[in-house]
C-alpha positions in Angstrom: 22.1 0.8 30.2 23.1 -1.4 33.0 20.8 -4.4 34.3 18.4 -3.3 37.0 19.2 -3.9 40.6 17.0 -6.1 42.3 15.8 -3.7 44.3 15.0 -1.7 41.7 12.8 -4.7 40.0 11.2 -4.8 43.5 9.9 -1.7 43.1 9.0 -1.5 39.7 6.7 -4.6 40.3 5.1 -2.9 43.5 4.6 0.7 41.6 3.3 -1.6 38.3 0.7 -3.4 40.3 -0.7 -0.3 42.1 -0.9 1.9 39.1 -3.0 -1.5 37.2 -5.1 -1.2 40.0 -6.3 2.3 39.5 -3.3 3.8 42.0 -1.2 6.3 40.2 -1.1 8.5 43.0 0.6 5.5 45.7 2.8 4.7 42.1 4.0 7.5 41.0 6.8 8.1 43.9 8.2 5.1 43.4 8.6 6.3 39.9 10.2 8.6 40.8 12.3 6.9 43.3 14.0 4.6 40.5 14.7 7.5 38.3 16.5 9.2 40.7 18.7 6.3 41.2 18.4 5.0 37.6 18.2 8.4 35.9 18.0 6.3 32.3 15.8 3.6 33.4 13.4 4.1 29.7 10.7 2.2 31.0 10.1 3.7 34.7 10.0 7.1 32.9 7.4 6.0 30.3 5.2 4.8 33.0 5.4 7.8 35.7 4.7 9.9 32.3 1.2 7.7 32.4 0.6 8.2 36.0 0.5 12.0 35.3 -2.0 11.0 32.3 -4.2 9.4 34.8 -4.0 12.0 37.3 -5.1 14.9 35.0 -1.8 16.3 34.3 -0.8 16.0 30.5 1.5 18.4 30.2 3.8 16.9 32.5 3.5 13.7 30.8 4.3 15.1 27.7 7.4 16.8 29.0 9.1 13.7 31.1 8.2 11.6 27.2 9.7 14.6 25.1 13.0 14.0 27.5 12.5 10.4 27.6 12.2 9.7 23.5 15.9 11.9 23.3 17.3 8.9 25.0 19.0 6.4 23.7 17.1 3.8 25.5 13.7 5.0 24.0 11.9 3.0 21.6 9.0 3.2 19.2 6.4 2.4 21.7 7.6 5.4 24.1 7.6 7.8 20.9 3.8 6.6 20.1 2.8 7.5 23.7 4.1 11.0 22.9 2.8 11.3 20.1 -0.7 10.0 21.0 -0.3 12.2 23.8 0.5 15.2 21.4 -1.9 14.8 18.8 -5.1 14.9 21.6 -3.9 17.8 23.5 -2.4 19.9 19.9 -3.9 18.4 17.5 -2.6 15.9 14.6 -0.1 18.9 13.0 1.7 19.5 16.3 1.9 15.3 17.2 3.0 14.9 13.3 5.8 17.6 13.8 7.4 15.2 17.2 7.3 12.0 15.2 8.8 13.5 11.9 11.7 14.7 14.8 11.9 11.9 17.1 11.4 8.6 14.5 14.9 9.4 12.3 16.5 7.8 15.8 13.8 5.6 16.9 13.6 2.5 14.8 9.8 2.8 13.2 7.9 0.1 13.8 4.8 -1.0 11.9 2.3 0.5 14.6 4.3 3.6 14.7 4.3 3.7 10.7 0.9 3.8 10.7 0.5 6.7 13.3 2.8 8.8 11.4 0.9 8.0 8.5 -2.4 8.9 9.8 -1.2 11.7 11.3 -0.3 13.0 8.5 -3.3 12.3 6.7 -5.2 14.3 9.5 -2.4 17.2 9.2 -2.1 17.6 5.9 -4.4 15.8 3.7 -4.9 12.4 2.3 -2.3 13.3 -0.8 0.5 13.7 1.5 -0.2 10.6 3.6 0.1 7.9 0.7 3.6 7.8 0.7 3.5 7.1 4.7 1.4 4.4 4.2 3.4 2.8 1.3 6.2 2.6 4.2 4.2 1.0 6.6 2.2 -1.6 5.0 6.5 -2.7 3.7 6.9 -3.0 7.7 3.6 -4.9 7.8 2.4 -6.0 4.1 0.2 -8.3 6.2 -1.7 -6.1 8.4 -5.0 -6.6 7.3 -6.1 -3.1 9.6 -3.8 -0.4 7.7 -4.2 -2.0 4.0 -8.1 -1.1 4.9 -7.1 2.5 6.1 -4.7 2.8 3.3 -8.1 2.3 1.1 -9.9 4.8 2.7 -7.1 7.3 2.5 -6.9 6.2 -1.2 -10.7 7.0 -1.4 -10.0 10.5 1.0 -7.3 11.4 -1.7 -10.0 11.3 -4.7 -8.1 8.0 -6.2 -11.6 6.0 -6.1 -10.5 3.4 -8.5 -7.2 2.0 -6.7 -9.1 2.4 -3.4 -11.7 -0.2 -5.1 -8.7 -2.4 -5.9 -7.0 -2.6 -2.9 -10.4 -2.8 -0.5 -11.2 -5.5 -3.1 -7.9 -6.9 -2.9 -8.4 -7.2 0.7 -12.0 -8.8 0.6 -10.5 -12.2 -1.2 -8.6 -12.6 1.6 -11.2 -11.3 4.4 -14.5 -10.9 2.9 -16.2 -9.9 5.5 -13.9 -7.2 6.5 -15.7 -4.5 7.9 -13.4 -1.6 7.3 -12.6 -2.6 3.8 -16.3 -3.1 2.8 -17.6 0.4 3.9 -14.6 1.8 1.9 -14.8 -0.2 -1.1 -19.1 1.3 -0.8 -18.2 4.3 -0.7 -15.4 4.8 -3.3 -17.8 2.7 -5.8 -20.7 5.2 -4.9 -17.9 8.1 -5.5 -16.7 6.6 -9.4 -21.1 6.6 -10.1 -21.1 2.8 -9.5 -24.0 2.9 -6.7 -25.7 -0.4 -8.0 -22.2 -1.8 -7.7 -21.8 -0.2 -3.8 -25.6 -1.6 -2.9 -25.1 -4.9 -4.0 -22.2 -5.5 -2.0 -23.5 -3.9 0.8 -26.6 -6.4 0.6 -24.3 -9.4 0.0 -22.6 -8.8 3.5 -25.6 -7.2 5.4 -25.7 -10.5 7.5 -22.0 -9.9 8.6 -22.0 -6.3 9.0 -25.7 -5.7 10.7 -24.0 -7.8 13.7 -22.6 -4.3 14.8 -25.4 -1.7 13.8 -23.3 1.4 14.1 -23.8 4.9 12.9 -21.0 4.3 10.0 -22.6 1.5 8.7 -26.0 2.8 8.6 -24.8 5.8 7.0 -23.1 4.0 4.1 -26.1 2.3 3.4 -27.8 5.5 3.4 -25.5 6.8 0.8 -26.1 3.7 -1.5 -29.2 3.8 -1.2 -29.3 7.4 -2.4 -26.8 6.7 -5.6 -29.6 4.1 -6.0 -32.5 6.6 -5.8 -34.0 4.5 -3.0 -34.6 7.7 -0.6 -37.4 6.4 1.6 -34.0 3.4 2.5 -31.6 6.1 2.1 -34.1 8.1 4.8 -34.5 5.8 7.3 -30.4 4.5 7.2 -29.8 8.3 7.9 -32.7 8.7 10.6 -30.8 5.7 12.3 -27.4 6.9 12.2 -28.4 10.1 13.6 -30.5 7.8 16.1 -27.2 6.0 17.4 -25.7 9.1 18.3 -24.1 10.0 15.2 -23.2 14.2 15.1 -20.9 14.7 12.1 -21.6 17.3 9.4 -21.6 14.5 6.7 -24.7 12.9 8.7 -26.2 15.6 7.9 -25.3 16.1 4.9 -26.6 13.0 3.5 -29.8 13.0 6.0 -30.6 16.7 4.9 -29.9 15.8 0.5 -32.0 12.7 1.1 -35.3 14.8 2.6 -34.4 17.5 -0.3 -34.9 14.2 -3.2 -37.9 13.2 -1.6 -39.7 17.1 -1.7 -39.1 18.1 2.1 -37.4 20.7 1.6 -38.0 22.6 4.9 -36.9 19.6 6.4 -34.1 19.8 4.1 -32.9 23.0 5.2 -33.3 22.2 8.9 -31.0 19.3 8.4 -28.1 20.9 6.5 -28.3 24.0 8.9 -27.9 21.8 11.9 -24.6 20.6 9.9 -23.4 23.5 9.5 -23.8 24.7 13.1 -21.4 22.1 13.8 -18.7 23.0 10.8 -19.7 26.6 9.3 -16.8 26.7 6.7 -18.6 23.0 5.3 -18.6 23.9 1.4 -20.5 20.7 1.1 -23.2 21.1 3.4 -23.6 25.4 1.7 -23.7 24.8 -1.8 -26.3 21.9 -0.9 -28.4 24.1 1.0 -27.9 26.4 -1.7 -29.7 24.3 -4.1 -32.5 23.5 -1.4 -33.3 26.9 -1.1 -33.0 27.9 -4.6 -35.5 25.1 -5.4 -37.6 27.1 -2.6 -37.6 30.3 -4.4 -35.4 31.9 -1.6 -32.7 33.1 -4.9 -31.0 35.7 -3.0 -30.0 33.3 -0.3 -29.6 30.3 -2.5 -27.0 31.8 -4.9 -24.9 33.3 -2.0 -24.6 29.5 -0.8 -24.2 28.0 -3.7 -20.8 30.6 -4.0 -18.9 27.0 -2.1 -19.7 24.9 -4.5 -16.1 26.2 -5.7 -14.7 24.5 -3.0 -16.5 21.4 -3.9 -15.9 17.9 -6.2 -19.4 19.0 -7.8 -19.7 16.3 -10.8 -19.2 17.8 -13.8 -18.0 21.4 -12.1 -15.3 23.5 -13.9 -12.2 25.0 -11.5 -11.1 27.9 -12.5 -8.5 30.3 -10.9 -7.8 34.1 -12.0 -6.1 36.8 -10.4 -9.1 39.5 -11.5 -12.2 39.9 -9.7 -15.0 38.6 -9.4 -17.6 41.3 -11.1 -20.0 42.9 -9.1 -22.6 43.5 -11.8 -21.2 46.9 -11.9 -19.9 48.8 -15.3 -16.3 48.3 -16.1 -14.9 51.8 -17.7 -11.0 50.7 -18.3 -11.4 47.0 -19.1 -13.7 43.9 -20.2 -15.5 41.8 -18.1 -14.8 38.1 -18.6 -18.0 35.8 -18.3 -16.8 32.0 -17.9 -18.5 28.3 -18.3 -17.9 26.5 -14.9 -20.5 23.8 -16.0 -22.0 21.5 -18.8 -23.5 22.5 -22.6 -26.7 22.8 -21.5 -26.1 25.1 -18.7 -24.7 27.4 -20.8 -27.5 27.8 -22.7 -29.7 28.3 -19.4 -26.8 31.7 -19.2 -27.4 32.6 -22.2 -30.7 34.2 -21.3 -28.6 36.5 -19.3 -26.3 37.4 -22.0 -28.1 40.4 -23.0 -28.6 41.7 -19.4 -25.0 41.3 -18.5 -23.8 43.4 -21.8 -26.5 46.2 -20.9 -24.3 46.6 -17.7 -21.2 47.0 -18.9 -19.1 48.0 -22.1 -17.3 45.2 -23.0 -17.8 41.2 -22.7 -15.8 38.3 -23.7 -17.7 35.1 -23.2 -15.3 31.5 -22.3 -17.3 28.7 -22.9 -17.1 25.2 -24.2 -16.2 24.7 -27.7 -19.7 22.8 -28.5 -21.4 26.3 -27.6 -19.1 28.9 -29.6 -20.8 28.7 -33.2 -24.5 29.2 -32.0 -24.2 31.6 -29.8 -21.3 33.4 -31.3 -23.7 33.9 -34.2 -26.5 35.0 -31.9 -24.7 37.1 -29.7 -22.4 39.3 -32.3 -21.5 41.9 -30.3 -20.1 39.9 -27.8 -16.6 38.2 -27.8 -16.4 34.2 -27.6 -13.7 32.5 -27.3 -13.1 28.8 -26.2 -12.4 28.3 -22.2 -8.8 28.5 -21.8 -6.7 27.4 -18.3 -2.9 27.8 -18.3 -2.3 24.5 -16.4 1.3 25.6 -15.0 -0.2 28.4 -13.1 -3.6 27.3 -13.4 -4.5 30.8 -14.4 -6.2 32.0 -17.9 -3.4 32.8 -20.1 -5.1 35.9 -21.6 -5.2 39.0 -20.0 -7.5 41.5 -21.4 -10.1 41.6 -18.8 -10.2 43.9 -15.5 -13.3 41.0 -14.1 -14.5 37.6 -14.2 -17.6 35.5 -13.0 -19.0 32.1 -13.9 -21.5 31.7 -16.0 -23.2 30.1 -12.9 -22.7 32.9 -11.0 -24.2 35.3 -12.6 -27.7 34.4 -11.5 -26.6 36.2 -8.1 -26.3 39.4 -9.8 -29.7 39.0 -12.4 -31.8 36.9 -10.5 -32.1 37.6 -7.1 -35.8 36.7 -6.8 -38.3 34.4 -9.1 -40.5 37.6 -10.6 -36.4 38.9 -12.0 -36.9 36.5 -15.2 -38.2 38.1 -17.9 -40.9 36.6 -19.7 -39.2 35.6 -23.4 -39.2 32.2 -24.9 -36.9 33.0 -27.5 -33.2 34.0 -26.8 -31.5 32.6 -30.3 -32.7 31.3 -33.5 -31.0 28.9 -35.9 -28.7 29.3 -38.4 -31.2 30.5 -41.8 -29.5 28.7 -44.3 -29.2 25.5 -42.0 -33.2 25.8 -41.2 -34.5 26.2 -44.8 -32.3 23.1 -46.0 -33.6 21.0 -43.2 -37.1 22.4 -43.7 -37.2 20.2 -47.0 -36.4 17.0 -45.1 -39.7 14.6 -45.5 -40.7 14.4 -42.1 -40.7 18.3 -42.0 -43.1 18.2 -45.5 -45.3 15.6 -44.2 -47.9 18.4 -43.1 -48.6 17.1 -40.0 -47.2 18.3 -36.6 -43.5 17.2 -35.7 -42.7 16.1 -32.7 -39.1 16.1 -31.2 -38.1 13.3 -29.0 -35.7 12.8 -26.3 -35.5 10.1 -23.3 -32.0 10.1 -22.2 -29.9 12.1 -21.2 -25.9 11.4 -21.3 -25.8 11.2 -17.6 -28.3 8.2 -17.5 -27.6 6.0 -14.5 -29.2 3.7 -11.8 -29.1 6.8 -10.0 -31.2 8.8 -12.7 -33.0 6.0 -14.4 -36.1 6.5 -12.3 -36.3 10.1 -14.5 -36.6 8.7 -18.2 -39.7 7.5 -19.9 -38.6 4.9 -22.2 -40.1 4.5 -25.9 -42.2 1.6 -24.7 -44.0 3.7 -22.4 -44.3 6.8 -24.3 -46.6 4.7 -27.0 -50.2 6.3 -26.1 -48.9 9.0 -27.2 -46.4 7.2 -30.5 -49.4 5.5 -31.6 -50.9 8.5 -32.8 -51.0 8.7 -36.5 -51.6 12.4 -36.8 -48.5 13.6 -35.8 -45.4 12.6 -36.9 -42.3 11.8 -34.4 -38.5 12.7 -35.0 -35.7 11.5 -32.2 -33.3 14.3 -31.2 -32.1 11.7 -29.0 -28.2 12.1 -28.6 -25.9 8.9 -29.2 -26.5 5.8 -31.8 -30.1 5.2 -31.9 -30.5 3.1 -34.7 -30.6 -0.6 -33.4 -33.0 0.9 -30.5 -35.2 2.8 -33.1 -35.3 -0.8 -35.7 -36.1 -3.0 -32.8 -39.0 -0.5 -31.7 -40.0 0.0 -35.0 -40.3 -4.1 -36.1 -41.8 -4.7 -32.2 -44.9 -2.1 -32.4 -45.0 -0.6 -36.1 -44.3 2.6 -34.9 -41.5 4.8 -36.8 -39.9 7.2 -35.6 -38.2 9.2 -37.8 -34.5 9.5 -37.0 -31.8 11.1 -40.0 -28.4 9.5 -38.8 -26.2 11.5 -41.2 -27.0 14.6 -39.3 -24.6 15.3 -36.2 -26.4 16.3 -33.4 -24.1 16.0 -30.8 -21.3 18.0 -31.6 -22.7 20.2 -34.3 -25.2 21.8 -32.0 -26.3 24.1 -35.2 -27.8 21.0 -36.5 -29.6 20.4 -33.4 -31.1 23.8 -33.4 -32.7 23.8 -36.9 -33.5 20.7 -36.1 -35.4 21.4 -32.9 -36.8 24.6 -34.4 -38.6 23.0 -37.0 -40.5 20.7 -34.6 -43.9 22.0 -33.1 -43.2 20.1 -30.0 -40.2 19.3 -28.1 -40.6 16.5 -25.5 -37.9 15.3 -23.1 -36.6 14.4 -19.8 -34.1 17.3 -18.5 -31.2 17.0 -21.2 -29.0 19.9 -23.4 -31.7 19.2 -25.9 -34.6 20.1 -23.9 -32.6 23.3 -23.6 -31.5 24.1 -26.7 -35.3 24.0 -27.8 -35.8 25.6 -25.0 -34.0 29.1 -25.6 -35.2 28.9 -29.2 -38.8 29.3 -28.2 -39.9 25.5 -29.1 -42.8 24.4 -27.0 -41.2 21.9 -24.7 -42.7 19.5 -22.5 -40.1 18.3 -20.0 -40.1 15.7 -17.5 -38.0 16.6 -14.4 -37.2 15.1 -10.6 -38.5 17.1 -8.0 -34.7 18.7 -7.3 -34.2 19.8 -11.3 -31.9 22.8 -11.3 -34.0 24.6 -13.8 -37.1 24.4 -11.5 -37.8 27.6 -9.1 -40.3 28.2 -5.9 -43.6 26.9 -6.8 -42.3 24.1 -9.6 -42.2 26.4 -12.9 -39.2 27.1 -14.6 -38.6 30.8 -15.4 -35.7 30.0 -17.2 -38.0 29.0 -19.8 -41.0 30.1 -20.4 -42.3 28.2 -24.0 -41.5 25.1 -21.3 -44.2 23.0 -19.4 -42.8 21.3 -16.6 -44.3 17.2 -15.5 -42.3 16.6 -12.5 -41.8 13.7 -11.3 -43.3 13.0 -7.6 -40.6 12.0 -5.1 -40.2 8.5 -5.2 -42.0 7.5 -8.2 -40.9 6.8 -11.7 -41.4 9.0 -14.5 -43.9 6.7 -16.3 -46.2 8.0 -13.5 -46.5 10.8 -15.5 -47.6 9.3 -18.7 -51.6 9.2 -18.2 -51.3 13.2 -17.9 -49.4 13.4 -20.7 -51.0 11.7 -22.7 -54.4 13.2 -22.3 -52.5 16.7 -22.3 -51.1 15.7 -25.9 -54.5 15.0 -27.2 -55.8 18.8 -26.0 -52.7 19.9 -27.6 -53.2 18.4 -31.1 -56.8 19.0 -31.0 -55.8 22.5 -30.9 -53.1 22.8 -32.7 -53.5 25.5 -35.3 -51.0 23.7 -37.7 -47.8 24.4 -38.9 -47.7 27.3 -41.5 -49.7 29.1 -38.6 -47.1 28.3 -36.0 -43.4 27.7 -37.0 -43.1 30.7 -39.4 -44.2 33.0 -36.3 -42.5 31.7 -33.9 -39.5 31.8 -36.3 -39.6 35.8 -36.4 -39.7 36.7 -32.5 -36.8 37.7 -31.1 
């Protein structure tokens, strides 16, 4: 295009200073004037397009920068006006479909990298955005701004670890920037490394506190949580939702916070106000779910917790199948598949629906995890097991000889809809005979005083959970007994534990190494079967002993999925529950225990009363 007249430069100085000083109206005309005499003047279109922005009318701007960006003379800062323009009147989808058109003849800048790639992050999910923001940061590898979004997005996409790496990456060179810290916090609380998140937050609360806003009160609130500080994690929340903040995941982590710490009413309040806001919020469902479950509300509580589905649960099993999902109703012309969708122990928490679920309909075939297939197999004979099985082209179940499916999880929606639907029986499956009478001649089982099982782990032991373990040190009031005798069920290598225990105190606790617990759980259920008392923090042992009829003494948080309404657990009735008050650690708990053990084993009738009976039920 030609050089401007002077004239022209006249008046695009006059129509530039009144629209700076808050005059589009006295600008825009002369706008106009210049187009009509410089009909490709780029730059007198682009700002008459912002006069109608100011004036209220974004539709016109939108059409004079959809003309404008054709052009020739257009460049990359007139396509991001459109498209900033596009995106807050349509949305991100409609803004990402004009740049995708407009930018193969507009040279991309940097900035303009980095809108497409956000926009398509906003459009169609963190996944499809990475490769956008490989492009830009090779326009820019030095802007500090969209290396920290490209973390986040990294986080957004579920790829915790490299989002770690690069917010780290970032930090050598910028350590106190903001952006990259708050990520780098949340994708360490995300990979379980919330001591990891806290500390850094801590090292650079002196930096960060200088701008107190919602989004860093609410990381902090979140590491405090993986932390299981909740009174911290309370109050960060409290203060985010004090500055203003109004986003479901405010809620989300105010509303999980007062459900840790016992308020559950308070609880549900909080998530329901989040999900005013974004009803579809699988999140913000499945954790009311829980909340009300814990409450005793079932019917409610398993309808929620339906979302979890939609979820990153830890430790949740994603299934897809082209069959229904049963209805609890019999099944004439095919078999009704029931599925794991969570951990070992879990499915042993099922199987005290197993029975129930075959009374309503003909055939069964049970999918669980290949740990779980002997026992229960054994137990449950006319019932078909089979390992879980996923086609991972289609990411269907390659077997099709059922007409239904349902989780194993689910099925609590169909046989438990409220806390007096449990039946009262402790024992759902006994151990393998030929198993229990060889272990029955181990020593500490001929000793002819009481056994005790022993467990204080379990495999997801973290800072987060640490609070709910009693270690061996403070379990000695009751190890120092000498008329019981103690054996550790405790998954994992014990032995250098056990030894230094054992030389520090003169305690022994009897442990048989050669014995696999862990994946032989046949083993572990004559094992558990033999002892007179199980105690443990929540664990698969704990459960295992559990469905056997063992008298089990478990130590639980407050927010235990196997605890119901008024802090029992129907799930298991031969199980006394010590839950552990919000807040506290579990070693609270040991004065009451230990004066509850000595009523126990001054009553205890003795063993050839007690394990032969309890040996027989079924």
């Amino acid at each position: 295009m030609p050089a401007s007249s002077p004239a022209t430069l006249d008046l695009m100085r006059k129509a530039l200073l009144l629209q700076r000083d808050g005059k589009p109206a006295r600008a825009r005309p002369l706008y106009e004037k210049i187009l009509k005499t410089e009909p490709g003047n780029a730059e007198a279109a682009n700002l008459l397009a912002l006069c109608f922005v100011e004036q209220g009318f974004p539709r016109r701007a939108i059409a004079i920068l959809a003309q404008l960006v054709a052009h020739p003379g257009a460049t990359s800062r007139h396509l991001a006006n459109l498209v900033d323009l596009v995106a807050e009147q349509d949305g991100p989808a409609a803004a990402l479909v004009v740049a995708d058109r407009s930018l193969a003849h507009i040279d991309g800048d940097a900035d303009l990298l980095a809108r497409l790639a956000v926009l398509r992050r906003d459009a169609e999910g963190a996944l499809a955005a990475l490769a956008d923001f490989d492009r830009a940061l090779r326009a820019a590898p030095g802007n500090a701004d969209l290396l920290a979004d490209y973390a986040r997005t990294l986080s957004m996409a579920g790829r915790q670890a490299e989002a770690v790496k690069v917010a780290e990456f970032l930090l050598q060179s910028i350590p106190n920037h903001r952006t990259a810290i708050l990520v780098c916090v949340d994708a360490l609380i995300a990979l379980d490394r919330g001591d990891e998140a806290l500390a850094l937050l801590l090292e650079q609360d002196e930096s960060l506190c200088t701008i107190p806003d919602a989004a860093y009160r609410l990381s902090r609130a979140n590491a405090f949580w993986s932390n299981a500080r909740y009174e911290e994690a309370l109050s960060e929340s409290t203060a985010a939702l004090a500055l203003g903040a109004n986003a479901p995941l405010v809620h989300l982590v105010h509303g999980k916070t007062l459900f840790r710490l016992g308020r559950f009413d308070e609880a549900v309040a909080a998530i329901e106000t989040g999900l005013a806001l974004e009803p579809e919020n699988p999140n913000l469902a499945s954790t009311l779910g829980f909340v009300e479950v814990r409450k005793g509300n079932l019917a409610r509580g398993w309808e929620l917790l339906e979302t979890r589905f939609a979820t990153e649960l830890p430790g949740l099993i994603h299934r897809s199948f082209a069959q229904p999902v049963w209805d609890g109703t019999p099944v004439a012309d095919g078999a009704v598949l029931l599925w794991s969708d969570q951990g070992v122990g879990d499915v042993f928490r099922a199987a005290t629906m197993l029975e129930e679920a075959a009374a309503r309909t003909p055939n069964v075939i049970v999918e669980c995890g290949p740990k779980n297939l002997p026992i229960l197999s054994r137990n449950f004979p006319a019932l078909v097991f089979r390992a879980n099985a996923l086609d991972k082209a289609s990411g269907r179940s390659p077997h099709a000889d059922f007409a239904a499916q349902i989780s194993l999880g689910s099925l609590p929606r169909l046989l438990r809809p409220t806390p007096d639907s449990f039946p009262d029986r402790a024992r759902v499956i006994g151990p393998e005979p030929e198993r229990l009478e060889r272990f029955s001649q181990l020593p500490v089982f001929c000793d002819g005083r009481p056994v005790v099982g022993l467990s204080w782990r379990s495999l997801r032991a973290n800072k987060r959970h640490a609070h709910l373990y009693i270690g061996l040190e403070s379990l000695r009031p009751i190890l120092e007994r000498d008329d019981c005798v103690f054996l550790s069920l405790q998954y994992g290598d014990t032995a250098e534990e056990l030894d230094d225990f054992t030389a520090r105190t003169g305690i022994v606790i009897h442990r048989y190494d050669e014995i696999d617990i862990f994946d032989d759980l046949e083993n572990a259920a004559a094992l558990a079967a033999l002892t007179d008392l199980y105690i443990a923090p929540d664990c698969t042992g704990a459960d295992i002993a559990a469905v056997l009829g063992v008298p089990v003494w478990r130590y639980s948080g407050t927010t235990s999925p196997i605890l119901v309404g008024d802090g029992n657990a129907p799930w298991y009735p031969s199980t006394t529950i010590y839950e552990v008050p919000p807040g506290a650690h579990a070693d609270v708990l040991m004065p009451r225990m230990a004066a509850d053990f000595d009523k126990w084993r001054a009553t205890y009738p003795g063993r050839t009363a007690v394990i032969p009976a309890r040996l027989a039920q079924k």
